[in-house]
C-alpha positions in Angstrom: 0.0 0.0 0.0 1.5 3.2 -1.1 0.6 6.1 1.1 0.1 9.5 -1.0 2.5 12.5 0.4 0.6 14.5 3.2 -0.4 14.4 7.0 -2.8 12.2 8.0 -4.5 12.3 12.1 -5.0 8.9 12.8 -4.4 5.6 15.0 -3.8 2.7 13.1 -4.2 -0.9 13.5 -3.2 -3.0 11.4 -4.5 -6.4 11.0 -3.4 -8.4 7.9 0.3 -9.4 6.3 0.9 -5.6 4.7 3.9 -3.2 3.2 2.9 -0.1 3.9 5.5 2.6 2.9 5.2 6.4 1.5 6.7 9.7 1.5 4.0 10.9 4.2 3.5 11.8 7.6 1.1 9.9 10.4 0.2 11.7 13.7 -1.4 10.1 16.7 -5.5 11.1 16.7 -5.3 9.9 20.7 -2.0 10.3 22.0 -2.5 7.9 24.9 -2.9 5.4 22.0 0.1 3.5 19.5 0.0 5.4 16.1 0.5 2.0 14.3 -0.3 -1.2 16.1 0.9 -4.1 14.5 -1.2 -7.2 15.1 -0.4 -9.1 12.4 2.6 -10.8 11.1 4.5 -10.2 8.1 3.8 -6.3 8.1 6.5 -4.1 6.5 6.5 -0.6 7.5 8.9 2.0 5.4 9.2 5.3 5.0 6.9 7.8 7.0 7.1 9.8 9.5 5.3 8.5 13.0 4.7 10.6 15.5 2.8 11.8 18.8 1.5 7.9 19.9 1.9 5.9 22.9 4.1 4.7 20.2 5.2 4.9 17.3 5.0 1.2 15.9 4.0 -1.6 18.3 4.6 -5.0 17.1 2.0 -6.7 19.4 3.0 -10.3 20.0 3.9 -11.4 15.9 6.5 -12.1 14.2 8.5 -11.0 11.4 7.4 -7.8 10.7 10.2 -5.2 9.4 10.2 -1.2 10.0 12.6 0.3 7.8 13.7 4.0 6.7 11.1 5.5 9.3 10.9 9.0 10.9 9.8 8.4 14.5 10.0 11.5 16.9 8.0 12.5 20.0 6.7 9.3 21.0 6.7 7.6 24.5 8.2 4.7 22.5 9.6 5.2 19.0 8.8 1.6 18.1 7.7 -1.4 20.5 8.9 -4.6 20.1 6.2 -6.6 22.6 6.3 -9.7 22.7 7.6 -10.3 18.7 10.3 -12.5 17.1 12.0 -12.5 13.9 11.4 -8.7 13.3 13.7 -6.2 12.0 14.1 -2.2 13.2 16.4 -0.8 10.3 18.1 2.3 8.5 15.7 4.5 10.9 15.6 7.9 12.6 14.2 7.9 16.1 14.1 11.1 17.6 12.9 12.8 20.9 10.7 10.2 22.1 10.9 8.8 25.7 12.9 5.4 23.9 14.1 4.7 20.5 13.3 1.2 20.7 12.0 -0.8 24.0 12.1 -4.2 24.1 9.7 -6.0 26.0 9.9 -10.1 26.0 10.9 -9.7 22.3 13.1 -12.4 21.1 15.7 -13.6 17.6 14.7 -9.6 16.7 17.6 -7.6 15.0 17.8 -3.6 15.4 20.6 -2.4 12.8 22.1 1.0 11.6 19.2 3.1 13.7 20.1 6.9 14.5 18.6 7.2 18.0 19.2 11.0 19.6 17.3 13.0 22.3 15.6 10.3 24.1 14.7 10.7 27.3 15.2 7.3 29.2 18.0 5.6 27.7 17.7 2.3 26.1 15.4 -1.1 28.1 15.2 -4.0 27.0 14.0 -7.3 29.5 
């Protein structure tokens, strides 16, 4: 799915094996929510800007999902690995949120040649 360029105001799930990827920008409707929530293997997010979520991407308990080349900046989490194997954080800029990526019971995931600056809490993983 190719996202036109523009802004969009939204909280996404998403539910199905998907690439979603675009030269656009997604901002949290409900802040206190995840701006993508991933609950579905196989889903490829690349190229937009995330911001102003609970977090960025969540990968909810699936596996092999990839999120490459994104913009993720003033989040609470840039992206969330919960819970998810075999998926990839890559080639992205996380920015200003409280954590670039937090890991939480995520296992056999790989987190490569990510520019993480002004976060807030360091890095967690568990």
């Amino acid at each position: 799915m190719l996202v036109a360029p523009g802004t969009y105001t939204e909280n996404i799930v998403v539910n199905k094996p998907l690439t979603i990827t675009g030269n656009a920008t997604v901002q949290a409707a409900d802040s206190s929510k995840d701006v993508l929530l991933l609950t579905s293997q196989g889903v490829h997010i690349d190229g937009l800007t995330i911001t102003g979520g609970a977090s960025g991407v969540d990968v909810a308990n699936v596996s092999s999902c990839m999120i490459t080349n994104i913009d993720a900046h003033s989040n609470v989490r840039g992206v969330y690995l919960a819970g998810s194997t075999n998926s990839e954080v890559r080639r992205s800029n996380l920015s200003n949120n409280g954590y670039g990526v937090y890991c939480d019971y995520a296992t056999s995931s790989t987190i490569a040649n990510n520019t993480a600056t002004g976060e807030r809490h360091g890095k967690y993983a568990r």
